[in-house]
ROGU-539093 format. One line per field, with one value per residue (C-alpha): residue in three letters; residue number from 1; x, y, z. Coordinates in nm, 2 decimals. Example, Ala and Ser with C-alpha at 12.3 -4.5 7.8 and 13.67 -1.06 7.14 Angstrom:
# ROGU-539093
resn	[ala	ser]
resi	[1	2]
xx	[1.23	1.37]
yy	[-0.45	-0.11]
zz	[0.78	0.71]
# end
This chain:
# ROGU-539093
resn	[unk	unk	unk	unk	unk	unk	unk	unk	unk	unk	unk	unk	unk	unk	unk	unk	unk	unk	unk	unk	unk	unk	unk	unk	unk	unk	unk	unk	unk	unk	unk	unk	unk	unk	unk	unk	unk	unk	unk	unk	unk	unk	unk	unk	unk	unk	unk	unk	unk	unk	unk	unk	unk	unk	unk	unk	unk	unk	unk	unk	unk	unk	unk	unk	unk	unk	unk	unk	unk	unk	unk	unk	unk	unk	unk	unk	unk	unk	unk	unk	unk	unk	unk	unk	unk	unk	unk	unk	unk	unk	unk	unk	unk	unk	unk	unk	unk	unk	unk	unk	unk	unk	unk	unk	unk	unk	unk	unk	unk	unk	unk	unk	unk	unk	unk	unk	unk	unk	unk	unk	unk	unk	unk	unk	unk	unk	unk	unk	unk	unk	unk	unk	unk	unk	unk	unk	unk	unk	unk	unk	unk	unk	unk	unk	unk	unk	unk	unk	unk	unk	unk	unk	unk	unk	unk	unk	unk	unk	unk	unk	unk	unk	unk	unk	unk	unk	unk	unk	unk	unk	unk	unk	unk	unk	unk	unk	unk	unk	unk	unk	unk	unk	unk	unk	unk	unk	unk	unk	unk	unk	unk	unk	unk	unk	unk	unk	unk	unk	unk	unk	unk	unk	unk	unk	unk	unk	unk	unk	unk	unk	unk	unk	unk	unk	unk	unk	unk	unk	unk	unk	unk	unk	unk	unk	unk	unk	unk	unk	unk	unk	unk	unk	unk	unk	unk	unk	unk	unk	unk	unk	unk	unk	unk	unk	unk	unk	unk	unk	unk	unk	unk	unk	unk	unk	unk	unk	unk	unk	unk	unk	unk	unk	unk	unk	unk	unk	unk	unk	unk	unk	unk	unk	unk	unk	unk	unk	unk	unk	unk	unk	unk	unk	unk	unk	unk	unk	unk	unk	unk	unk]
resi	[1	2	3	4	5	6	7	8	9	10	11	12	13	14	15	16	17	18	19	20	21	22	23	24	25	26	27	28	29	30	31	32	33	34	35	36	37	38	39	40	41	42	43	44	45	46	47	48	49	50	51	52	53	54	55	56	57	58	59	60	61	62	63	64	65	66	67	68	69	70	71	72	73	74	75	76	77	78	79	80	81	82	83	84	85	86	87	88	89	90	91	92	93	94	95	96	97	98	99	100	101	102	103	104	105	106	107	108	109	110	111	112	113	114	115	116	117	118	119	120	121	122	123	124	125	126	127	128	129	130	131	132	133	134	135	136	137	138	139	140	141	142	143	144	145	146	147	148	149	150	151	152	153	154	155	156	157	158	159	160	161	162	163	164	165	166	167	168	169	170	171	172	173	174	175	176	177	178	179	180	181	182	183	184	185	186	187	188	189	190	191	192	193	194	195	196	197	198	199	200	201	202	203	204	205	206	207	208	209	210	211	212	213	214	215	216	217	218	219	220	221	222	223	224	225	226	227	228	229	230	231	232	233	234	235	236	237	238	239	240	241	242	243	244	245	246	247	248	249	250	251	252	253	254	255	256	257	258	259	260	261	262	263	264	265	266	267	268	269	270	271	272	273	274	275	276	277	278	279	280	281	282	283	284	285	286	287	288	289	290]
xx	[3.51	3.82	4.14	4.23	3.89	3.96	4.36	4.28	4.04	4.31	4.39	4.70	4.74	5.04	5.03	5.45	5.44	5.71	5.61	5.82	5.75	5.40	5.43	5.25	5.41	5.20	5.22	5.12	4.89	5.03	4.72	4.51	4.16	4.32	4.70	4.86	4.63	4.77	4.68	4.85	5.08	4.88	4.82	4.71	4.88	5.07	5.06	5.27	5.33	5.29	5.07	5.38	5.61	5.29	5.31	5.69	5.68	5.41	5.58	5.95	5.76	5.57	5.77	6.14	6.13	6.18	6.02	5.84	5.50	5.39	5.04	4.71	4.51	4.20	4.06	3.79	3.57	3.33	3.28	3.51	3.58	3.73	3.93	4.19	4.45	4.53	4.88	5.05	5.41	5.76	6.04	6.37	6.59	6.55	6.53	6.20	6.11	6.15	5.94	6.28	6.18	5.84	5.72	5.40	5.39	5.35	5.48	5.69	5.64	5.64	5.64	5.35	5.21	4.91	4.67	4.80	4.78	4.82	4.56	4.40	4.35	4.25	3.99	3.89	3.94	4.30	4.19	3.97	4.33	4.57	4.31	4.32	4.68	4.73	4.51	4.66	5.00	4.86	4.65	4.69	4.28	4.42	4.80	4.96	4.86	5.09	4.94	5.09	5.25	5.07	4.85	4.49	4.31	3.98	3.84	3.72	3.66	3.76	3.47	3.59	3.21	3.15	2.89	2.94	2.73	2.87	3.27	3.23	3.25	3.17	3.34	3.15	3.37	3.29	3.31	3.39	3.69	3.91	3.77	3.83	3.69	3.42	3.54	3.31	3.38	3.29	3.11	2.91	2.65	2.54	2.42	2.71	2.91	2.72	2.66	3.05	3.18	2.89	2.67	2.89	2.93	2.53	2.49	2.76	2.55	2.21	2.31	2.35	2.13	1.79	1.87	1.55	1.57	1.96	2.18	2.47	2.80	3.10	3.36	3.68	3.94	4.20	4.42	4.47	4.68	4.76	5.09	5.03	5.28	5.23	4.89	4.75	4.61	4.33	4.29	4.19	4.03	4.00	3.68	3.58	3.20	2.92	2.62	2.40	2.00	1.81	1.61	1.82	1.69	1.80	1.99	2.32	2.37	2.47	2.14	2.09	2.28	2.09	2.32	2.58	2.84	2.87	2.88	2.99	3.30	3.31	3.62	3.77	4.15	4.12	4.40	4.20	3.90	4.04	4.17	3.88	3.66	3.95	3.92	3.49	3.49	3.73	3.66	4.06	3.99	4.12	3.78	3.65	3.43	3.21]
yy	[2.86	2.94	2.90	3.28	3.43	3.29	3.38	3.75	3.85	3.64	3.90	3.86	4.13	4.09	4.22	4.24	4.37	4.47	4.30	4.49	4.85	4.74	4.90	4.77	4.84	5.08	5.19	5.46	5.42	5.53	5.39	5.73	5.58	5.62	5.82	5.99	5.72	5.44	5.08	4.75	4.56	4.39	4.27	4.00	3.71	3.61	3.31	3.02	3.19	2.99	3.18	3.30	3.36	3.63	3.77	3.84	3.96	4.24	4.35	4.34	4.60	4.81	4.84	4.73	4.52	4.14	3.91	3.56	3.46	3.39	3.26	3.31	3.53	3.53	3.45	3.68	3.58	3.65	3.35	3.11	3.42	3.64	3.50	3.77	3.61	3.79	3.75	3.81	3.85	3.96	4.17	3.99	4.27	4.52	4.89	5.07	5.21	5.67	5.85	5.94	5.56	5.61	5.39	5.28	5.03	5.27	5.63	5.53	5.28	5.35	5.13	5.32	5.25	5.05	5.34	5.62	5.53	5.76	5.93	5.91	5.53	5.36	5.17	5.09	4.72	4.84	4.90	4.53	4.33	4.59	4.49	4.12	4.10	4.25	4.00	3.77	3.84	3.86	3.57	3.32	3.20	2.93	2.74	2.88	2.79	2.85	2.70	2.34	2.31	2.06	2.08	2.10	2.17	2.35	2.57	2.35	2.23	1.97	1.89	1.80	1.77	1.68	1.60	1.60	1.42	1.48	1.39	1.22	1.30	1.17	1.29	1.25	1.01	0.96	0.61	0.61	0.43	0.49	0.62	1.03	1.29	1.51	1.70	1.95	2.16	2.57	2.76	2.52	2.71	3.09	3.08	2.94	3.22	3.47	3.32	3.19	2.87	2.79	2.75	2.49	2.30	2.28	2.13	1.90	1.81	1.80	1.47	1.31	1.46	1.56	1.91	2.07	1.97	2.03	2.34	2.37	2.64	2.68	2.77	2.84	2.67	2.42	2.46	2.50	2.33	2.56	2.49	2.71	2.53	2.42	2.54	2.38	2.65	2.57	2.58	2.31	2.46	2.22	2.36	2.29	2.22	2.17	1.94	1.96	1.90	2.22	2.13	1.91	1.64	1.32	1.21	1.08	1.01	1.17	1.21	0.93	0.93	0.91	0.79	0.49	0.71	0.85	0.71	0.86	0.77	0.75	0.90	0.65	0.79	0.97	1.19	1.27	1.31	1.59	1.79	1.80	1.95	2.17	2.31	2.32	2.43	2.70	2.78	2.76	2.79	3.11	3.31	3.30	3.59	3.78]
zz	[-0.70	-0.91	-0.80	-0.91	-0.76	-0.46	-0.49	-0.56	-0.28	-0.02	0.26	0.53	0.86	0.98	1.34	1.49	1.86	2.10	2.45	2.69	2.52	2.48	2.12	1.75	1.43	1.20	0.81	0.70	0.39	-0.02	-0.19	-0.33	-0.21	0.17	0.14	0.48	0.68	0.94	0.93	1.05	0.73	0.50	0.19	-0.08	-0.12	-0.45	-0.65	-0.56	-0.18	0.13	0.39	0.62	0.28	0.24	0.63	0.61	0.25	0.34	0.64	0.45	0.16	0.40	0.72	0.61	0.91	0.92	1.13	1.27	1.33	1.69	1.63	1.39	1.61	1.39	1.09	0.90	0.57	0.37	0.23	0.08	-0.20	0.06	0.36	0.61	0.83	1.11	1.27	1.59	1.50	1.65	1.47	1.39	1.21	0.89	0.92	1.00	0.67	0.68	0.47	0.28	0.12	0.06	-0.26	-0.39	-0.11	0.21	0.25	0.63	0.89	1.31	1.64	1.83	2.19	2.15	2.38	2.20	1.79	1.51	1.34	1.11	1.11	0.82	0.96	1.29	1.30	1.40	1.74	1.74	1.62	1.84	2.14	2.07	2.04	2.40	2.53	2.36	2.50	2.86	2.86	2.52	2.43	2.24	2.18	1.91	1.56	1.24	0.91	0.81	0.48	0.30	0.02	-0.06	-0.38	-0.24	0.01	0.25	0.58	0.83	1.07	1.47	1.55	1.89	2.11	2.48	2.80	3.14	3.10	2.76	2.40	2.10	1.75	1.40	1.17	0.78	0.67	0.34	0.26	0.57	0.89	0.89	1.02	0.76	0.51	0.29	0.02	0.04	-0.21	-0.43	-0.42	-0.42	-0.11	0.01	-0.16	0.01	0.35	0.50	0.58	0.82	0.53	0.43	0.78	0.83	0.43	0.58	0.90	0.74	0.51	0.84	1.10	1.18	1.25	1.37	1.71	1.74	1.82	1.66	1.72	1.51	1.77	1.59	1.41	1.57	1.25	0.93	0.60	0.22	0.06	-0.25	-0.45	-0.84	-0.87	-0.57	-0.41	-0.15	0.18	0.46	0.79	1.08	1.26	1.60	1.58	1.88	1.82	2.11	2.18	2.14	2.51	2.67	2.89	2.98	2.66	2.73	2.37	2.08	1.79	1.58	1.24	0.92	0.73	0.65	0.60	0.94	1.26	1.59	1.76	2.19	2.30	2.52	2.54	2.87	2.77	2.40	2.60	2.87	2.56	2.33	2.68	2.82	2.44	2.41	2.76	2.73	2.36	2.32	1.88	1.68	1.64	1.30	1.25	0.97]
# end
């Protein structure tokens, strides 16, 4: 996967709400394939831009607005060649952009109630985000989660696999060199290209475990790390994984490891312990979907 493939098909939604008026911030659409239409900010991130530096430029060029992330609300892809971020956001200044200043960027901007939108919408997954958002703001699914600033040279993934008996889990740790937690590489293969970063998780799992008899859920992601800077343009997604026994019985153990390079760990830190379940129990992740 090269750097620039996976740089051009990058996607952002920016999502800026007004709590009290209960209100989400719309552009309307200057592209030909869709002009007149409304849709929520967003856009493709540039080279050498941080994720955030992305959110507020969008908003800045298509709404006039300013503002501040909140949290990541949700993360769609299509493999590791297309990846959205979707953002809950707040205004912080700027002037609503008039369709006196429409550009090749968007034709006006508007704060609209979030029951009574404009048409015609762009596309429905408006009203899916819009919807989110609200819950979001009534009752948060997960802590907030911004991306961290630090560097990664691939697509990948950071495995918090877990396996849980009564009130104890146990976390998959790779061995080599120091003691981490599992990290694979997306989009080796076409398959993987095609079929998300599950794909990748389950090559991942297979080098380890005898998979036939186990279930095993992707339940969201706990965080994420890009930088962007110097040509260093991945992205690290720490994913929340679920290994668990297809028919469950008596096993109060985790499956056995195949391999020397992995072992799993017994969560002894009672604290450690009650936030990994509170977060598998509540599935408090931001939602990766398809």
């Amino acid at each position: 996967l090269s750097l620039a493939v996976w740089r051009g098909e990058e996607f952002l939604s920016a999502l800026p709400l007004l709590p009290p008026q209960d209100e989400v911030l719309l552009i309307q659409e200057a592209k030909r394939e869709c002009r007149g239409s409304w849709y929520l900010p967003a856009g493709r991130m540039e080279p050498g831009e941080t994720i955030i530096e992305a959110m507020r430029r969008e908003v800045k060029e298509e709404a006039g607005l300013h503002c501040d992330p909140v949290t990541l609300l949700s993360v769609e892809e299509r493999g590791p060649s297309w990846i959205r971020f979707v953002f809950l956001a707040r205004p912080t200044g700027g002037t609503l952009k008039t369709s006196k200043e429409a550009d090749a960027e968007s034709l006006q901007a508007g704060w609209y109630p979030r029951l009574s939108l404009p048409a015609p919408l762009r596309a429905r997954d408006v009203l899916y985000v819009v919807e989110l958002a609200a819950q979001y703001l009534q009752q948060a699914s997960h802590p907030l989660v911004l991306p961290q600033e630090l560097p990664c040279s691939l697509v990948c993934q950071r495995l918090v696999a877990t396996f849980t008996s009564v009130q104890t889990v146990w976390v998959l740790v790779g061995t080599t060199g120091v003691p981490h937690l599992p990290i694979t590489a997306c989009g080796f293969t076409p398959m993987e290209q095609r079929g998300g970063i599950k794909v990748a998780i389950l090559r991942l799992l297979q080098e380890c475990l005898t998979l036939h008899n186990l279930a095993i859920e992707t339940k969201g992601l706990l965080g994420l790390q890009h930088l962007g800077r110097e040509n260093i343009d991945g992205i690290c997604m720490n994913v929340l994984v679920t290994v668990a026994f297809r028919n469950p019985g008596i096993e109060d153990e985790p499956p056995k490891v195949r391999s020397e390079n992995y072992f799993w760990w017994k969560v002894m830190e009672e604290d450690l312990q009650k936030q990994l379940l509170q977060r598998l129990q509540d599935s408090s992740v931001v939602p990766v979907s398809r």
